[in-house]
C-alpha positions as MATLAB code, in Angstrom:
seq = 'XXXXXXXXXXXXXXXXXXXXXXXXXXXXXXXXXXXXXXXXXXXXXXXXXXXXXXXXXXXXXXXXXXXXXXXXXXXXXXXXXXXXXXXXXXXXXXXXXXXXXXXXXXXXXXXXXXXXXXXXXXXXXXXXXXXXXXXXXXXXXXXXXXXXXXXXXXXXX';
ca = [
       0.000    0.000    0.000;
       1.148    3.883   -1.234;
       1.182    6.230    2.130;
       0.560    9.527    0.867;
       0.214   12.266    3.281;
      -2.298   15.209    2.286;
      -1.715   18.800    3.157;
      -4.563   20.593    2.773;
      -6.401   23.983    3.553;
     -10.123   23.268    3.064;
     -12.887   20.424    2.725;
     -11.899   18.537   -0.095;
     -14.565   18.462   -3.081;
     -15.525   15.098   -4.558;
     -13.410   16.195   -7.741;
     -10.342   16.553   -5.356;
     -10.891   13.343   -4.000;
     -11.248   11.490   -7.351;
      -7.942   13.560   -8.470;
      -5.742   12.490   -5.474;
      -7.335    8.635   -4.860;
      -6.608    8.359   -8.800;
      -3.045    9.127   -8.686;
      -1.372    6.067   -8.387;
      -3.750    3.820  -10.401;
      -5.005    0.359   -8.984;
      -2.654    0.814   -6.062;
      -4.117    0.728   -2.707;
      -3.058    4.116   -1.366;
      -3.130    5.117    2.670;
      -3.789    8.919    3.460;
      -2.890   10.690    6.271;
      -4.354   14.335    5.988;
      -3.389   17.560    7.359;
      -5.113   20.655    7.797;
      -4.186   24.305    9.367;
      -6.699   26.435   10.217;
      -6.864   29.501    8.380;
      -4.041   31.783    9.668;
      -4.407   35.571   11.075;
      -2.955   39.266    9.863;
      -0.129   38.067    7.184;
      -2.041   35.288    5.792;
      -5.098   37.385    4.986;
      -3.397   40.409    3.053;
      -1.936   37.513    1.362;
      -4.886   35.987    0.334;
      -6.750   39.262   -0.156;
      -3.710   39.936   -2.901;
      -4.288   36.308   -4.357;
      -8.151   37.359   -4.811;
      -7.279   40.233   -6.408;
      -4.915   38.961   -8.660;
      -7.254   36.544  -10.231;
     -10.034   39.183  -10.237;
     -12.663   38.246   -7.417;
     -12.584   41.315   -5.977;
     -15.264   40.860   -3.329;
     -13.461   37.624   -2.106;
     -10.593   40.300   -1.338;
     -12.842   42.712    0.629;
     -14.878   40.548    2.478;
     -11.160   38.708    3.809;
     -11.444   40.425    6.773;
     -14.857   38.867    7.876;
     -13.761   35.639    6.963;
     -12.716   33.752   10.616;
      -8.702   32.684   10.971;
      -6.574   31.786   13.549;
      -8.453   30.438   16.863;
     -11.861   31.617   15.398;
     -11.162   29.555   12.143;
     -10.863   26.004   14.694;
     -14.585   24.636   14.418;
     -14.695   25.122   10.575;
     -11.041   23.652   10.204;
     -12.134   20.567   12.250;
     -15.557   19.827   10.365;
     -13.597   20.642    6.906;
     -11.229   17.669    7.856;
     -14.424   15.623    9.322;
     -15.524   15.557    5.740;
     -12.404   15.018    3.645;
     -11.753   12.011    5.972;
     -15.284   10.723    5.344;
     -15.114   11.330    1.328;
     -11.870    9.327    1.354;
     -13.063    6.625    3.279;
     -16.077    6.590    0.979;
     -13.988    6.188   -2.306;
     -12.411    3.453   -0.693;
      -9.257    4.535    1.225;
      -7.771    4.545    4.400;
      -7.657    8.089    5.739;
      -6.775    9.256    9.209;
      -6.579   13.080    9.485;
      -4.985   16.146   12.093;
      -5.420   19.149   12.425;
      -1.854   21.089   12.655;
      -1.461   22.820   15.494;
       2.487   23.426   15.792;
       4.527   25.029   12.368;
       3.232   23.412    9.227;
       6.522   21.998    7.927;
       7.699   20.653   11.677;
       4.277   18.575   11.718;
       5.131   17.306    7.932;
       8.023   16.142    8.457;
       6.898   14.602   11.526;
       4.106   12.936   10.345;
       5.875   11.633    7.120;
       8.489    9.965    9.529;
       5.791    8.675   11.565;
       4.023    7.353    8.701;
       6.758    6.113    6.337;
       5.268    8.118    3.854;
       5.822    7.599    0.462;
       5.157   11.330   -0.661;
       3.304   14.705    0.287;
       0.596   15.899   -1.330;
       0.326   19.242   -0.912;
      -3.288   20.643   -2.130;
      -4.058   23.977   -1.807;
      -6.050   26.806   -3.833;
      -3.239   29.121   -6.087;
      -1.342   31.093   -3.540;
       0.467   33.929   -6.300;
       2.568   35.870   -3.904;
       4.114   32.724   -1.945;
       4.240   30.574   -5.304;
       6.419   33.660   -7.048;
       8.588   33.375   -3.924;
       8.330   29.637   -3.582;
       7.506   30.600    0.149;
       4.443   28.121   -0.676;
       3.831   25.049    1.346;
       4.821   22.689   -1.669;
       8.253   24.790   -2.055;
       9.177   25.072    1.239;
       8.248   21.192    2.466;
      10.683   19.682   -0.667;
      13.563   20.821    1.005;
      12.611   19.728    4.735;
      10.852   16.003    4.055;
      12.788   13.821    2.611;
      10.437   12.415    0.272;
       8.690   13.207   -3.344;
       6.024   16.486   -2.541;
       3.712   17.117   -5.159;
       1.773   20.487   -5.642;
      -1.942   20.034   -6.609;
      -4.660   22.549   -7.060;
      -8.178   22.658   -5.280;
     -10.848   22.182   -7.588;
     -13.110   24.935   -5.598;
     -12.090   27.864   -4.238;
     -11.941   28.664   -0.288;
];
């Protein structure tokens, strides 16, 4: 069986789960799935400038109302409630955390403690951290030791 282990920032859709169960073909495939609440102050002019760049610009000025940080908790839990359920539908094992310590310390940590085979890192665009490569995907290929592969959301947040 493939251990993958799945970074993500949001319920996954039943498109994303057909896109990352699909992956490796036939092969049985394990997933251990991540998810950080939605961060405060930084993260949200960030994401505010990723709305505007791809035009929604009332995603960008309703940013501010959206919850982060310890207000973001209770959606981040019942967005990874789901995702584990959707991947246990289609068939796979799934067990599921939310992060609570620095992103990349937990990765690495958890793809130890899993003998992952790979990361999965699945995330709506992030412009300003991709141009950078201060992006999750970016930054975890140089801290995990194994293959990390960079996947898009098929919704947005």
């Amino acid at each position: 069986m493939f251990t993958s282990v799945l970074m993500i920032e949001k319920a996954l859709t039943s498109a994303d789960v057909d896109f990352v169960t699909t992956l490796h073909g036939d092969e049985g495939v394990s997933f251990q799935v991540m998810l950080q609440p939605r961060g405060d102050q930084a993260d949200r002019l960030l994401r505010a400038i990723d709305d505007v760049a791809m035009g929604e610009l009332d995603e960008a000025a309703h940013e501010r109302a959206t919850p982060a940080g310890r207000d973001a908790e209770g959606q981040a839990e019942q967005a990874l409630e789901v995702s584990l359920a959707a991947l246990h539908a289609a068939g796979c094992e799934a067990e599921g955390r939310l992060i609570e310590e620095h992103p990349l310390d937990a990765l690495k940590s958890l793809v130890e403690e899993a003998d992952a085979d790979e990361v999965i890192v699945l995330t709506d665009p992030h412009y300003v951290e991709e141009f950078f490569h201060r992006d999750w995907a970016s930054r975890a290929r140089h801290k995990v030791g194994v293959p990390v592969l960079k996947l898009f959301s098929h919704s947005k947040a």
